[in-house]
MISE-559708 format. One line per 8 residues: their letters; for each residue x, y, z of N, C-alpha, C. Coordinates in Angstrom, 3 decimals. Layout:
N
A> X/Y/Z/X/Y/Z/X/Y/Z; ...;
***
This chain:
171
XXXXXXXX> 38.831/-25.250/-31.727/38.193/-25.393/-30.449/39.206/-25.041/-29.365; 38.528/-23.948/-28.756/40.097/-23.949/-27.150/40.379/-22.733/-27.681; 40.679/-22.027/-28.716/41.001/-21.128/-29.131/40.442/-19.548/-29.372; 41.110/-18.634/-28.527/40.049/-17.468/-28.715/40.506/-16.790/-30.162; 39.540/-15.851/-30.413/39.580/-15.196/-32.053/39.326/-13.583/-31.406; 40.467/-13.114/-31.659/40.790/-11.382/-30.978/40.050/-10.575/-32.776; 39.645/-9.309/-32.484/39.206/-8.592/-33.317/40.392/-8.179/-33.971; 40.005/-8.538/-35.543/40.835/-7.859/-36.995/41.946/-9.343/-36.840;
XXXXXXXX> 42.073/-9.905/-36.380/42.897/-11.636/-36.394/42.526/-12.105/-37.462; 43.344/-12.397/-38.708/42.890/-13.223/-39.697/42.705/-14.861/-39.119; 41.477/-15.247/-39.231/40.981/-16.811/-39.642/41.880/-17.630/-40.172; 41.245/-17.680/-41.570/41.661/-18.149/-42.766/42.302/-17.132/-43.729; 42.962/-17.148/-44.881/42.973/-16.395/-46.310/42.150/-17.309/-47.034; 41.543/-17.012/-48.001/41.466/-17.368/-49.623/42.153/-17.076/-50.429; 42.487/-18.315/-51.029/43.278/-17.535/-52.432/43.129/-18.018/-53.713; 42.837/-17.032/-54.682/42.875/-17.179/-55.929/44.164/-18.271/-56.871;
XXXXXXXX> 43.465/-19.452/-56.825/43.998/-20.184/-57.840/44.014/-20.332/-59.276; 43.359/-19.347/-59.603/43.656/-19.659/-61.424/44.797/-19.324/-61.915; 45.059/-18.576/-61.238/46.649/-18.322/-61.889/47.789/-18.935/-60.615; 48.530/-20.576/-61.841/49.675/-20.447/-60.231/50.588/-20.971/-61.526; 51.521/-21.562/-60.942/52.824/-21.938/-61.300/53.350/-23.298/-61.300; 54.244/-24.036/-62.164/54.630/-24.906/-61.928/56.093/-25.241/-61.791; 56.925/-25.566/-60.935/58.276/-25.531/-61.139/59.307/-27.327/-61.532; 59.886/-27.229/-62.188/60.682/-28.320/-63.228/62.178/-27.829/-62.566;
XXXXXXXX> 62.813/-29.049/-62.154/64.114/-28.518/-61.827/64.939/-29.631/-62.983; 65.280/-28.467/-63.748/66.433/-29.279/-64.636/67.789/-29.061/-64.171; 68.360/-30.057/-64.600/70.013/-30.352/-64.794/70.882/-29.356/-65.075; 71.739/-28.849/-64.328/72.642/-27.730/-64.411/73.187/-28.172/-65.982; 73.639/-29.120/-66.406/73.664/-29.329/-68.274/73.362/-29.176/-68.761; 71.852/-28.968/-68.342/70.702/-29.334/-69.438/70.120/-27.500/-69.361; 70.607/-26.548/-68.553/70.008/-25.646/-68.400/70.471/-24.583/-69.903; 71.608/-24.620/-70.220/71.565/-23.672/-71.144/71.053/-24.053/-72.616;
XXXXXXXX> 70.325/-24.945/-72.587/69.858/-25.325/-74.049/67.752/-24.690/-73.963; 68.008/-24.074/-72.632/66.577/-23.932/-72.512/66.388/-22.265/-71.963; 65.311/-21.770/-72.713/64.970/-20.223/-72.720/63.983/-19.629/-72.430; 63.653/-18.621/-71.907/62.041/-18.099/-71.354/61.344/-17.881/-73.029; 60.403/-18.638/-72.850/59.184/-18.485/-73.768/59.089/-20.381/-74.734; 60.256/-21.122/-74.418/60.284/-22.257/-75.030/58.638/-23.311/-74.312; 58.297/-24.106/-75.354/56.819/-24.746/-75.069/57.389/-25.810/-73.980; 56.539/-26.050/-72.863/56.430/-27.268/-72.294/55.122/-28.076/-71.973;
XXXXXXXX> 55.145/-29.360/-72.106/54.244/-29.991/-71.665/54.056/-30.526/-70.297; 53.224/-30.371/-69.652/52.695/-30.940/-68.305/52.357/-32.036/-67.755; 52.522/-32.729/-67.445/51.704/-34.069/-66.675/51.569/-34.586/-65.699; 50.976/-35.773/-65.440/51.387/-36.428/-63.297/51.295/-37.931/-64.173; 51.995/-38.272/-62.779/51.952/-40.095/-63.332/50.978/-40.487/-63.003; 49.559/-40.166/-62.064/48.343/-40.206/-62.346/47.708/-40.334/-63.759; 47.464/-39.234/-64.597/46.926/-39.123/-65.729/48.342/-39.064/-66.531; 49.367/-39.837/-67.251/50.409/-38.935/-68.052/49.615/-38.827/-69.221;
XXXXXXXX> 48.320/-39.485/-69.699/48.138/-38.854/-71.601/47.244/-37.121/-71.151; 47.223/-36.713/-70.115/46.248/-35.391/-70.364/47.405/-34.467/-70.003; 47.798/-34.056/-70.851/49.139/-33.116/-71.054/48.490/-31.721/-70.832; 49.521/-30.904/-70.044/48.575/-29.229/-69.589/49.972/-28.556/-70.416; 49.181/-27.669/-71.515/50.482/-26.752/-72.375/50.778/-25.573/-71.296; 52.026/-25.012/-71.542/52.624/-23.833/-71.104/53.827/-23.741/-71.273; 54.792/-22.112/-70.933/55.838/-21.635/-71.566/57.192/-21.184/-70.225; 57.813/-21.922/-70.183/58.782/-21.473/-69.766/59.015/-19.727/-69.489;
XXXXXXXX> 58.872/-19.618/-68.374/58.771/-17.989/-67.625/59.483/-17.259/-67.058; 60.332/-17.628/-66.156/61.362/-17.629/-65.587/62.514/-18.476/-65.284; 63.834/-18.200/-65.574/65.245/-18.642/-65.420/65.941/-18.070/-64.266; 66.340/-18.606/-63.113/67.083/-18.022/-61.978/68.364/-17.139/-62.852; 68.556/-16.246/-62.312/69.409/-15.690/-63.265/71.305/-16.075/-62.208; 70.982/-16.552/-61.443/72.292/-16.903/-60.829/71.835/-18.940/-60.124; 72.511/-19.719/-59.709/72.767/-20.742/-58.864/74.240/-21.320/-58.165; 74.227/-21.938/-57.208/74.976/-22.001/-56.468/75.887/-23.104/-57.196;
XXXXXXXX> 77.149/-23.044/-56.756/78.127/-24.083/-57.797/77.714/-25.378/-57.138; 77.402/-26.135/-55.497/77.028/-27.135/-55.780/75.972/-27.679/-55.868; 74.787/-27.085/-56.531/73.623/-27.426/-56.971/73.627/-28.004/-57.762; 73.261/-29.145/-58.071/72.828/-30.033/-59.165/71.750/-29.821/-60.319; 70.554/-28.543/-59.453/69.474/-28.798/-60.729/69.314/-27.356/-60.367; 68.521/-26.525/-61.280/68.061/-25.664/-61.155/66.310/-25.296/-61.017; 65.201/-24.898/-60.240/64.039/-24.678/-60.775/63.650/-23.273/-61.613; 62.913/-24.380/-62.528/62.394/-22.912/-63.139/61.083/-22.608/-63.256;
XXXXXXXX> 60.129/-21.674/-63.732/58.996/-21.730/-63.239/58.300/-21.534/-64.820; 57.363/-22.411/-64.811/56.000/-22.176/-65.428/54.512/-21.957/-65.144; 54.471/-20.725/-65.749/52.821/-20.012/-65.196/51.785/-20.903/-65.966; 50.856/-21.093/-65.249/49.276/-21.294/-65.694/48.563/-20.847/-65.646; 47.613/-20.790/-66.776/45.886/-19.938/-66.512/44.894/-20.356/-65.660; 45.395/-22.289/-65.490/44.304/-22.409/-64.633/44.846/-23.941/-64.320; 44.589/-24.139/-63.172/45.007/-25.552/-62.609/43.719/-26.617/-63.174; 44.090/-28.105/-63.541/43.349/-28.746/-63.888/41.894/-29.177/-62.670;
XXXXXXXX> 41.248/-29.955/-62.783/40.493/-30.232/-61.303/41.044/-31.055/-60.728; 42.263/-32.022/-61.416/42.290/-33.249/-60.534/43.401/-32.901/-59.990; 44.119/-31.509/-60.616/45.599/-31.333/-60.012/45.555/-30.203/-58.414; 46.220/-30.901/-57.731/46.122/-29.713/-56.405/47.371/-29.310/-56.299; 47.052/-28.403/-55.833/48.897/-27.746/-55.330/49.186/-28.682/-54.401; 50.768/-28.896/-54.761/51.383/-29.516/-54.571/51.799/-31.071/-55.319; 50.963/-31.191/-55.943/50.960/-32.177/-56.867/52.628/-32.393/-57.634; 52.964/-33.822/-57.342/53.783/-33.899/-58.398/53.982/-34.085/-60.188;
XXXXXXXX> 54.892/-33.010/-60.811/54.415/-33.637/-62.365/55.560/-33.668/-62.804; 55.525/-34.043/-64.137/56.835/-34.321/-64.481/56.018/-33.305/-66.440; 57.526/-32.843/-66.583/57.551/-31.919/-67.745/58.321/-32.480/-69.113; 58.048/-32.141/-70.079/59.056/-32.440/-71.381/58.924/-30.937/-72.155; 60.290/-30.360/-72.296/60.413/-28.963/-72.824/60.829/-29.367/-74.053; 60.280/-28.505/-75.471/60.948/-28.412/-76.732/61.393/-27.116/-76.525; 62.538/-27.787/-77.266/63.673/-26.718/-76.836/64.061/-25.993/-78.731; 63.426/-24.422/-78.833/63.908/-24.133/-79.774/65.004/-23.833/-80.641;
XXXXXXXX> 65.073/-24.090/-81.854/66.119/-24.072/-82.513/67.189/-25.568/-82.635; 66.550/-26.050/-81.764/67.613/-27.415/-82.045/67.219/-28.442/-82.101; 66.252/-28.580/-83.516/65.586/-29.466/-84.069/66.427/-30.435/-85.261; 67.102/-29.938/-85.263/68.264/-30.283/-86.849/69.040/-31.009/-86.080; 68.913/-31.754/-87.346/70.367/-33.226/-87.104/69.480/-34.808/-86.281; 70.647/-35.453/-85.747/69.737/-36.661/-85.825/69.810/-37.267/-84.618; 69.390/-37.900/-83.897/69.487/-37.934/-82.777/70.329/-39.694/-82.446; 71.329/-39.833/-81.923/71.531/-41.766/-81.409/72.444/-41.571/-80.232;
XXXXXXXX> 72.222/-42.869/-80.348/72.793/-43.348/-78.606/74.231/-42.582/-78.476; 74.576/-42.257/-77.382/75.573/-41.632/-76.874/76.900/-42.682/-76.949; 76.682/-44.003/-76.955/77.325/-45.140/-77.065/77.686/-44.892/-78.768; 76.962/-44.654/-79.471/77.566/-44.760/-80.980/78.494/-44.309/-81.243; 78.781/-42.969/-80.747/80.078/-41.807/-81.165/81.167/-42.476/-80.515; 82.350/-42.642/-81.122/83.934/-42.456/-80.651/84.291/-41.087/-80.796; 84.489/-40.525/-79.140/85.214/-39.046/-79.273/86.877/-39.178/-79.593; 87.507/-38.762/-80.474/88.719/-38.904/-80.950/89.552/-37.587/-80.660;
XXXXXXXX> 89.147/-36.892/-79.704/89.688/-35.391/-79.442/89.178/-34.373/-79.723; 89.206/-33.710/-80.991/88.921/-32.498/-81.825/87.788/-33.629/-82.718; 87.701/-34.688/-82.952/87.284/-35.664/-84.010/85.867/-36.427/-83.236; 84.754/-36.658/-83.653/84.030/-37.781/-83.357/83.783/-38.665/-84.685; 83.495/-40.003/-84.471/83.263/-40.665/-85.690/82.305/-41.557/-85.391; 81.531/-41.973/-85.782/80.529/-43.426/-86.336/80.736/-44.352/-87.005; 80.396/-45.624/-86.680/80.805/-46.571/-87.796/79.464/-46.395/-89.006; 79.227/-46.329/-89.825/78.617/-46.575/-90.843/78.051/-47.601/-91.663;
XXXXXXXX> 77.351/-48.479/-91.524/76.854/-49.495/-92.950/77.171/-49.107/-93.918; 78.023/-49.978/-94.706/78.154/-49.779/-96.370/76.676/-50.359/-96.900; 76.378/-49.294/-97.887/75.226/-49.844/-98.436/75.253/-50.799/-99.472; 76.309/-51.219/-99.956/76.731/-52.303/-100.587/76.718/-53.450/-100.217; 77.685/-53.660/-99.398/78.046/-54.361/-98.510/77.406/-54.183/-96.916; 76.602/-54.790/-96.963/75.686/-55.117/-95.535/76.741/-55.340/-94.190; 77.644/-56.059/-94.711/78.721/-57.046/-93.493/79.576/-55.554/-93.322; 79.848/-54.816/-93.786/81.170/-53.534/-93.680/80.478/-52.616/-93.135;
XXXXXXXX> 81.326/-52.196/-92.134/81.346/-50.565/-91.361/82.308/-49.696/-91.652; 82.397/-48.539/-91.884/83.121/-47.677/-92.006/83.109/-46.619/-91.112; 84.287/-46.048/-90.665/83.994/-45.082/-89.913/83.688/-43.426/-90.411; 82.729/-42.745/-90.173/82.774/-41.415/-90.755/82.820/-40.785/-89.577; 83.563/-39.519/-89.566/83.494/-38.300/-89.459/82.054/-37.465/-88.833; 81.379/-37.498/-87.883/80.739/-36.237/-87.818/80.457/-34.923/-86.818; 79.629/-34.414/-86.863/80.063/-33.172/-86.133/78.519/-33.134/-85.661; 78.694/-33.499/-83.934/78.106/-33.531/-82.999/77.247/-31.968/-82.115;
XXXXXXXX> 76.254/-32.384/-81.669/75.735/-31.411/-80.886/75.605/-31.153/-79.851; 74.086/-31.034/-79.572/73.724/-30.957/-77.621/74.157/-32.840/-77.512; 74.252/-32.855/-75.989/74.526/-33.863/-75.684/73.240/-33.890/-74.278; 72.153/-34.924/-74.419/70.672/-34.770/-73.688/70.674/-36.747/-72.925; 71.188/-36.611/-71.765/70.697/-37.981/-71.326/71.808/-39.041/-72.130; 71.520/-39.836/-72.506/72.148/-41.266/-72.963/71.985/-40.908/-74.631; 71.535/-39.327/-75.089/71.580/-39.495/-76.849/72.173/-38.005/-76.953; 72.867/-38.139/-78.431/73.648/-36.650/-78.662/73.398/-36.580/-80.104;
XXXXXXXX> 73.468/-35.503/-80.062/72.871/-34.492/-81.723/73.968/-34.912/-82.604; 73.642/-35.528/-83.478/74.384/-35.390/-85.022/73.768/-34.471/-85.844; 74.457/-33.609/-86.736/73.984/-32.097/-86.847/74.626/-32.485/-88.732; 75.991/-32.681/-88.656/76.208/-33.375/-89.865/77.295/-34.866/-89.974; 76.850/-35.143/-91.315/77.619/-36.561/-91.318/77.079/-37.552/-91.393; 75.875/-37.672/-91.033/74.854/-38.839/-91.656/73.338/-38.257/-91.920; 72.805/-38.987/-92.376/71.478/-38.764/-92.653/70.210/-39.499/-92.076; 69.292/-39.286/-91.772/67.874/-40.314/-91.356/68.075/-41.216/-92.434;
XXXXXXXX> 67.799/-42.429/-91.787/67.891/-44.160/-92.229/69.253/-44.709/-92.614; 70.216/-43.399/-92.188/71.767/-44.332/-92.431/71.925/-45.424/-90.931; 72.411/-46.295/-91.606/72.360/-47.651/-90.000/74.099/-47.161/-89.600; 74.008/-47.411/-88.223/74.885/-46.978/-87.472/75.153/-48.325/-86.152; 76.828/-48.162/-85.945/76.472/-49.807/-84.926/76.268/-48.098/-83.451; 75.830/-49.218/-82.655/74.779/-48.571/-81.892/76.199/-48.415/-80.511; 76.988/-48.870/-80.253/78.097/-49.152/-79.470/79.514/-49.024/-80.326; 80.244/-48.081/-80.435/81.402/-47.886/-81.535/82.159/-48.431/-80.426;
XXXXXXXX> 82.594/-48.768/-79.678/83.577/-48.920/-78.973/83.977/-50.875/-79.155; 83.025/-51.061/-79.739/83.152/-52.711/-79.984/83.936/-52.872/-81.585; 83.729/-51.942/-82.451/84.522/-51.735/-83.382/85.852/-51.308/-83.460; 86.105/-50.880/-82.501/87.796/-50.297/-82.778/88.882/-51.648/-82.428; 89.341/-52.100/-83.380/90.353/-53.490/-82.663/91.816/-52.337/-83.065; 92.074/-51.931/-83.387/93.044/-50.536/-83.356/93.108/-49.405/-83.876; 94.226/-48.642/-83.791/94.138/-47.430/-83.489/94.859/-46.795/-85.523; 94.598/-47.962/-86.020/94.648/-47.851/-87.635/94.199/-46.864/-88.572;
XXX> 92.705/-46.834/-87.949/91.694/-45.868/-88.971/92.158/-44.461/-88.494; 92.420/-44.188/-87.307/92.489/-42.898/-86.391/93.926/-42.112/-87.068; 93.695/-41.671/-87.943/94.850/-40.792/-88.940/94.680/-39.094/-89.542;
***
């Protein structure tokens, strides 16, 4: 209202929403464990069980050193009804190829230099820990990849740092 409208002046646009995008800004850490074409899942804290599939599309191919996160973009075929642009969501990427090995608390490992170790349950002996040897992976949040050195259902103390009363075993 109040406003004049001169000839060939765009109004409004329309625009075609079936195809848009979603962008996830991960962790400058967390960025090289992740690749164009890896699966992600979609969600809002509105609905989180109605998960929207799609694939990782684009990777900035440069970022600035003090940036903390990077965005990256995932395309869609079609926006849900309840989701509008601008909507916030939150993503979980499987990340290929690094499915192997086992996953525990970041607290379990003693880094020993060149060395990480675990304490171990003797399966004999319930009351005994031992320390083993293993050889660690990605490191994701508060848990890191054991790749080798134990197996699914070996018990592990969950905090190694409460086990070391000295520097004995470390040889």
């Amino acid at each position: 209202e109040g406003m004049y409208v001169s000839k060939g002046q765009t109004v409004f646009s329309i625009q075609n929403v079936d195809r848009t995008w979603a962008i996830l800004n991960i962790f400058a850490s967390d960025l090289w464990h992740i690749q164009p074409g890896d699966a992600v899942g979609l969600y809002t804290d509105a609905d989180p069980a109605h998960i929207i599939k799609g694939h990782v599309d684009f990777i900035p191919p440069y970022r600035s050193q003090d940036e903390k996160t990077t965005a990256i973009r995932i395309y869609l075929d079609h926006l849900p009804s309840n989701w509008k642009i601008n909507t916030l969501i939150h993503g979980q990427i499987a990340i290929n190829g690094q499915n192997k090995g086992v996953y525990v608390p970041l607290s379990a490992v003693n880094r020993l230099g060149m060395r990480s170790v675990v304490w171990l349950q003797d399966k004999d002996h319930p009351d005994v820990f031992r320390a083993r040897e293993v050889k660690t992976g990605i490191e994701t949040g508060n848990s890191i990849q054991i790749i080798a050195g134990i197996q699914p259902g070996d018990k592990i103390v969950e905090n190694a740092a409460y086990m070391v009363d000295s520097d004995s075993f470390i040889q």
